[in-house]
C-alpha positions in Angstrom: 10.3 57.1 -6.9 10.8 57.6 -10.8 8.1 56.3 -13.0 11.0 54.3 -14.5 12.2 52.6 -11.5 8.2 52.2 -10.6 7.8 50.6 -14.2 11.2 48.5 -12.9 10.1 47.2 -9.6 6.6 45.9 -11.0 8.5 44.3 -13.8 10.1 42.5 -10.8 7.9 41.9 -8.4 5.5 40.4 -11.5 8.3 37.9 -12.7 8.7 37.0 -8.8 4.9 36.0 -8.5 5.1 34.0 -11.8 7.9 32.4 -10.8 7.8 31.5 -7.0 6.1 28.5 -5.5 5.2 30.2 -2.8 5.1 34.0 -1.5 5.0 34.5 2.3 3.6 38.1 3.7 4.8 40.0 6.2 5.1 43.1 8.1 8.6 43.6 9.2 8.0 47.2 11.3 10.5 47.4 13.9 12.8 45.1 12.7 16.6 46.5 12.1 18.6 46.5 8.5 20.6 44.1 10.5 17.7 42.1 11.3 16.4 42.3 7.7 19.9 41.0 6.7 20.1 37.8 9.0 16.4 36.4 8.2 17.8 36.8 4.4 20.7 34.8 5.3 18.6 32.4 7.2 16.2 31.7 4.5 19.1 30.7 1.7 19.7 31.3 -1.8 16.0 29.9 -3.1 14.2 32.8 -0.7 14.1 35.9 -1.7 13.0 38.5 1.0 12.2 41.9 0.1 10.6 45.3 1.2 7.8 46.6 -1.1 5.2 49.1 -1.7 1.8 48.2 -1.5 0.7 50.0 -4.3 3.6 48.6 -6.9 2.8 45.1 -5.7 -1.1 45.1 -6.3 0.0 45.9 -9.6 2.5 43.5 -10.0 -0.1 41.0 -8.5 -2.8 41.6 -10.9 -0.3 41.6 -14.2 0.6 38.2 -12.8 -2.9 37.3 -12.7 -2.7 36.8 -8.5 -5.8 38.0 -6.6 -6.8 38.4 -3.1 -3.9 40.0 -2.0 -5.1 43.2 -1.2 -6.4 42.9 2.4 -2.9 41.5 3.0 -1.2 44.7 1.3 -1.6 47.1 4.1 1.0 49.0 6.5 4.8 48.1 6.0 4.9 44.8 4.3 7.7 42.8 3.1 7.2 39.5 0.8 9.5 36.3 0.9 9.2 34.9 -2.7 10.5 30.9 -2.5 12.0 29.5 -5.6 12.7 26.5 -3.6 10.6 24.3 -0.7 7.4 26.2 0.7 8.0 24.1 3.4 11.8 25.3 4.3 11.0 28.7 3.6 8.0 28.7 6.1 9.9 26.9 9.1 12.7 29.7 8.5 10.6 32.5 8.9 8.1 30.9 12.0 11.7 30.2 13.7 13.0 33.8 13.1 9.7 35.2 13.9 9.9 33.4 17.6 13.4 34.9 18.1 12.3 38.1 16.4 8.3 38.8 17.1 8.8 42.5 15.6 8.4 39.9 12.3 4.5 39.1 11.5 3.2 37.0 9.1 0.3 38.1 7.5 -0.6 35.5 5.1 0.7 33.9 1.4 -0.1 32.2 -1.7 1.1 29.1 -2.7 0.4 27.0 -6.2 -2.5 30.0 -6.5 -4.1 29.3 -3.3 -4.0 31.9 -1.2 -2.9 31.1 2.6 -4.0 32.8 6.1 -1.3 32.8 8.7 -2.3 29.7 10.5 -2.5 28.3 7.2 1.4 29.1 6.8 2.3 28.1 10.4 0.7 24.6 9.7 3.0 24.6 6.6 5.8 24.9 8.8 4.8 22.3 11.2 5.0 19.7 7.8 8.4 17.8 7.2 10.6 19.4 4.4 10.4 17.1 0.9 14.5 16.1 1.6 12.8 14.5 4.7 9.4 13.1 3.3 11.8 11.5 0.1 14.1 9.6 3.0 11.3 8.4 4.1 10.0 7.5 1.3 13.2 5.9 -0.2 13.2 3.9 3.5 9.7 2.7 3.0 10.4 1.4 -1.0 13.7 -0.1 0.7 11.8 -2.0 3.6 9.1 -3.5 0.9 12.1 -4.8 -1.3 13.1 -6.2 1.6 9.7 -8.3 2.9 8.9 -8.9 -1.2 12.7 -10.4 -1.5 11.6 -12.7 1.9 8.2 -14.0 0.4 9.8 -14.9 -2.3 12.5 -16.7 -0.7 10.7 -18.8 1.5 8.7 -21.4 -1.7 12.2 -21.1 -3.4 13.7 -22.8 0.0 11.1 -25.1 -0.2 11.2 -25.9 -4.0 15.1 -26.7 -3.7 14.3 -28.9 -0.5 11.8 -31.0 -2.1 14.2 -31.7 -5.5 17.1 -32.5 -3.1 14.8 -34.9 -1.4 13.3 -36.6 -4.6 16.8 -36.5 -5.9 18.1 -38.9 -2.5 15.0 -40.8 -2.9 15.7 -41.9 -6.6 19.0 -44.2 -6.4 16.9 -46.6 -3.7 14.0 -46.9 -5.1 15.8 -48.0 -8.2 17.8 -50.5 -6.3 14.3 -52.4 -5.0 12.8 -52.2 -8.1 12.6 -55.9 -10.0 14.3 -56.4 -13.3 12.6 -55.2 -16.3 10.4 -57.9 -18.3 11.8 -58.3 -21.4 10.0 -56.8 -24.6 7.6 -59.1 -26.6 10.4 -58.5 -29.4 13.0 -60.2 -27.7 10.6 -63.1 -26.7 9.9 -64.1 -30.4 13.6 -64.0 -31.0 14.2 -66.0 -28.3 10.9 -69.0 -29.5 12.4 -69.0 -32.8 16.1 -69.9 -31.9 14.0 -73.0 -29.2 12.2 -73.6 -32.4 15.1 -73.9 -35.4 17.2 -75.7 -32.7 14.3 -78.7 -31.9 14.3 -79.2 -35.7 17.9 -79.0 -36.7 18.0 -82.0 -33.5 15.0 -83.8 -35.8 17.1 -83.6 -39.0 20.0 -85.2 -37.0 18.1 -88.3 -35.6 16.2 -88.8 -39.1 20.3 -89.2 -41.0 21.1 -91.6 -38.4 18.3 -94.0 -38.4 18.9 -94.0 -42.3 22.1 -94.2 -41.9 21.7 -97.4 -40.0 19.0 -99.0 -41.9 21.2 -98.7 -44.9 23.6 -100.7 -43.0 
């Protein structure tokens, strides 16, 4: 390979490990160009599966500032770099690798961890984040649903009770007893007794004279 299409492929392979979420490891010997080409297709647009050299990519690894990798870089390797869900990306290649065991996985890295092979097939076991967030989304929905109840039920109540105190009012204003009247209204009432009893007085007293008179 030219030193400028060395210089080129690092370039890559670093912007790859800076960029990924996740990189799988593998050793692909045996496996066809045809082979090669469906686990590409399987993996989707967000996976990007390619052969390397070890050398170029302990390079690219340590300009990316990625360790640990080197026990992983040995015999014919191949590296799945996943732009999208580690998850996804690992159940594609432990499916392919079932119906295609010429494919080995080797180990990873994922968020700077580095990952053994049992760690990646544990990955794989884990529902994908579409699944985890429709669960999620059913669980939120669910509590809306039981805080909507509890709220609900004293609300029933509340408007029960005012309907009933409501009913109750008219009757119990029926039996209640007229309303004394207000000390206001008995004064009024003494003084009219009173100026009446005297203008009767004033009345008798002109006749009396009247008939004396006479």
């Amino acid at each position: 390979m030219a030193r400028e299409a060395k210089v080129s492929a690092v370039a890559e392979l670093t912007e790859h490990f800076r960029t990924s979420n996740a990189a799988v490891l593998t050793e692909y010997r045996g496996l066809t160009v045809a082979q090669l080409k469906a686990l590409r297709k399987a993996l989707g647009s967000n996976v990007s599966f390619a052969v390397v050299k070890n050398t170029l990519t302990r390079i690219a690894a340590r300009d990316a500032g990625v360790t640990g990798l080197d026990d992983l870089l040995a015999g014919p390797s191949a590296i799945a770099f996943v732009k999208g869900d580690p998850v996804d990306a690992a159940k594609g290649i432990r499916d392919f690798a079932r119906e295609n065991p010429a494919l080995v996985v080797k180990g990873g890295l994922m968020d700077g961890a580095l990952l053994s092979a049992a760690d990646l097939a544990k990955i794989a076991d884990l529902e994908s984040r579409e699944v985890l967030l429709a669960k999620l989304a059913g669980a939120m929905k669910a509590k809306q649903s039981q805080a909507a109840a509890l709220f609900a039920a004293p609300l029933s109540k509340a408007a029960r009770a005012f309907a009933a105190l409501q009913d109750k009012l008219p009757a119990d204003a029926a039996a209640a007893p007229a309303p004394a009247p207000a000390p206001a209204a008995e004064a009024e009432a003494d003084h009219v007794s009173e100026a009446s009893a005297a203008e009767d007085s004033s009345e008798a007293s002109a006749e009396v004279a009247e008939s004396t008179e006479g």
